[in-house]
C-alpha positions as a Python dict, from the first residue, in 0.01 Angstrom:
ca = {
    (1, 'X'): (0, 0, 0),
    (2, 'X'): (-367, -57, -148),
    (3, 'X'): (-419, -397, -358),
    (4, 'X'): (-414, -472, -707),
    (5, 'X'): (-817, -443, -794),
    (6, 'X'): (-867, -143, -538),
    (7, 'X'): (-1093, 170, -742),
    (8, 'X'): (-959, 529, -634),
    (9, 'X'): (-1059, 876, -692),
    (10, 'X'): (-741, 1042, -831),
    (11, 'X'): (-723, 1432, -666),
    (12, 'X'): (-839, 1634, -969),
    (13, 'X'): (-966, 1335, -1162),
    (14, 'X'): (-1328, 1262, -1288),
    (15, 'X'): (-1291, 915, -1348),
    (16, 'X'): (-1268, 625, -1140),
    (17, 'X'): (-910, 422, -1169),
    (18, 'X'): (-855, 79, -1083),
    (19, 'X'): (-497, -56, -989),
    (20, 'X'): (-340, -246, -1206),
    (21, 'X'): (24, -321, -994),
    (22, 'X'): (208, -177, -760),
    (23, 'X'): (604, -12, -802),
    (24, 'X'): (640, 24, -1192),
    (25, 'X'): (962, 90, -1305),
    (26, 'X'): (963, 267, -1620),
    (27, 'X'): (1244, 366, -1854),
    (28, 'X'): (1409, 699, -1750),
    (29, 'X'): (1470, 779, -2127),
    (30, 'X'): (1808, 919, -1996),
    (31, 'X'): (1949, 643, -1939),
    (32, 'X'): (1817, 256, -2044),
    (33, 'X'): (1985, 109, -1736),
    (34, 'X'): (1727, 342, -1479),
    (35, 'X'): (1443, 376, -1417),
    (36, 'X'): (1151, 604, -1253),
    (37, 'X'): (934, 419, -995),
    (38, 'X'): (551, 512, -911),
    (39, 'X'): (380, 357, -632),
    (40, 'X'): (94, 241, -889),
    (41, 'X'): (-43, 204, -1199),
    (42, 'X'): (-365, 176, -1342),
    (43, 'X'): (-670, 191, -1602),
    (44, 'X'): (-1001, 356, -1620),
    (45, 'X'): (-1307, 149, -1413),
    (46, 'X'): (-1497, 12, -1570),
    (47, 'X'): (-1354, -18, -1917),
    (48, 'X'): (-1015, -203, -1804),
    (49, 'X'): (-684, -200, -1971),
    (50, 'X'): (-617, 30, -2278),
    (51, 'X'): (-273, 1, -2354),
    (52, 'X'): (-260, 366, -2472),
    (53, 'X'): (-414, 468, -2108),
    (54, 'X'): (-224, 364, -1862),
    (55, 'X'): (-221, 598, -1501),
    (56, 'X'): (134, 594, -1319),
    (57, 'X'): (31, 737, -1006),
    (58, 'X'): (162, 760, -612),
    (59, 'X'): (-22, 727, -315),
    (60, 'X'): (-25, 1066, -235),
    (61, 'X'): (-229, 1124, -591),
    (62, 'X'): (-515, 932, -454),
    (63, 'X'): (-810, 1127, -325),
    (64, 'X'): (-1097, 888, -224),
    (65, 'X'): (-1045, 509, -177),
    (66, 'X'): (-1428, 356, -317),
    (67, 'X'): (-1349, 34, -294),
    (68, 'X'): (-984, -203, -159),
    (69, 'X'): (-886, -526, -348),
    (70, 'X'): (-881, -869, -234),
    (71, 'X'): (-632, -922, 87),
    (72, 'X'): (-528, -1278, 112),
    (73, 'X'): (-211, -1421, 289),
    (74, 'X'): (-1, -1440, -8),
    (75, 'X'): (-100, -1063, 16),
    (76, 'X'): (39, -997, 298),
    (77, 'X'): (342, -1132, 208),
    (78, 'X'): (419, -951, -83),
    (79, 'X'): (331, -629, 127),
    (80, 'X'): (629, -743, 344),
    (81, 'X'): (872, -841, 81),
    (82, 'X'): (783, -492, -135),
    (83, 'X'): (862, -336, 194),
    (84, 'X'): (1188, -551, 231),
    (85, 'X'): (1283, -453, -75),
    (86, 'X'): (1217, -118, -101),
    (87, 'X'): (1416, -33, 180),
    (88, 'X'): (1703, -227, -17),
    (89, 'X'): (1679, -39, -277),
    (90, 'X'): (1479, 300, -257),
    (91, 'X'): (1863, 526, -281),
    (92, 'X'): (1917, 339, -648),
    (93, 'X'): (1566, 429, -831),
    (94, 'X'): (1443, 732, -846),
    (95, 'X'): (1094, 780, -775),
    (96, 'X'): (864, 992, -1009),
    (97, 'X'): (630, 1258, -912),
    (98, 'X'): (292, 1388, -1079),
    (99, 'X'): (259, 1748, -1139),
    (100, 'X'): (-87, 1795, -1270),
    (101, 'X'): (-445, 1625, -1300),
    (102, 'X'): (-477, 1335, -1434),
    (103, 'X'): (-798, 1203, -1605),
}
């Protein structure tokens, strides 16, 4: 799991992305209660956060890693507990999947 901060190549894409979290759950529109999961989310680099252009992406979207966010020790435990808690509960959300190019 790359760091919040990290700029990627998406496969496809022409523009650089930077990440803006990690694990979004977003309203399945079926059904308030679920959700969809992505492994990241992010915004064009340099310009930052639009609102109306947010990137839900998952790691196997990313093409080229240019540059990986700060790594600390609170970090690394956050890596842990996402793992922790993914494991927990990966069979109740349903992860989404990208179909196209994203730019």
């Amino acid at each position: 799991m790359l760091p919040i901060g990290t700029i990627i190549y998406l496969k496809e894409g022409t523009s650089k992305l930077m990440i803006l979290n990690r694990a979004p759950i977003l309203p399945s529109g079926e059904n308030e209660e679920e959700g969809i999961w992505y492994d990241y989310s992010g915004c064009f680099y340099p310009q930052g956060l639009n609102p109306k252009e947010v990137f839900y992406f998952n790691e196997e979207n990313i093409d080229e890693v240019i540059f990986e966010g700060f790594k600390d020790n609170e970090e690394e435990r956050f890596q842990k507990l996402f793992q922790d808690w993914l494991q927990e509960e990966k069979p109740n959300i349903k992860k989404g999947t990208i179909t196209g190019p994203m730019e």
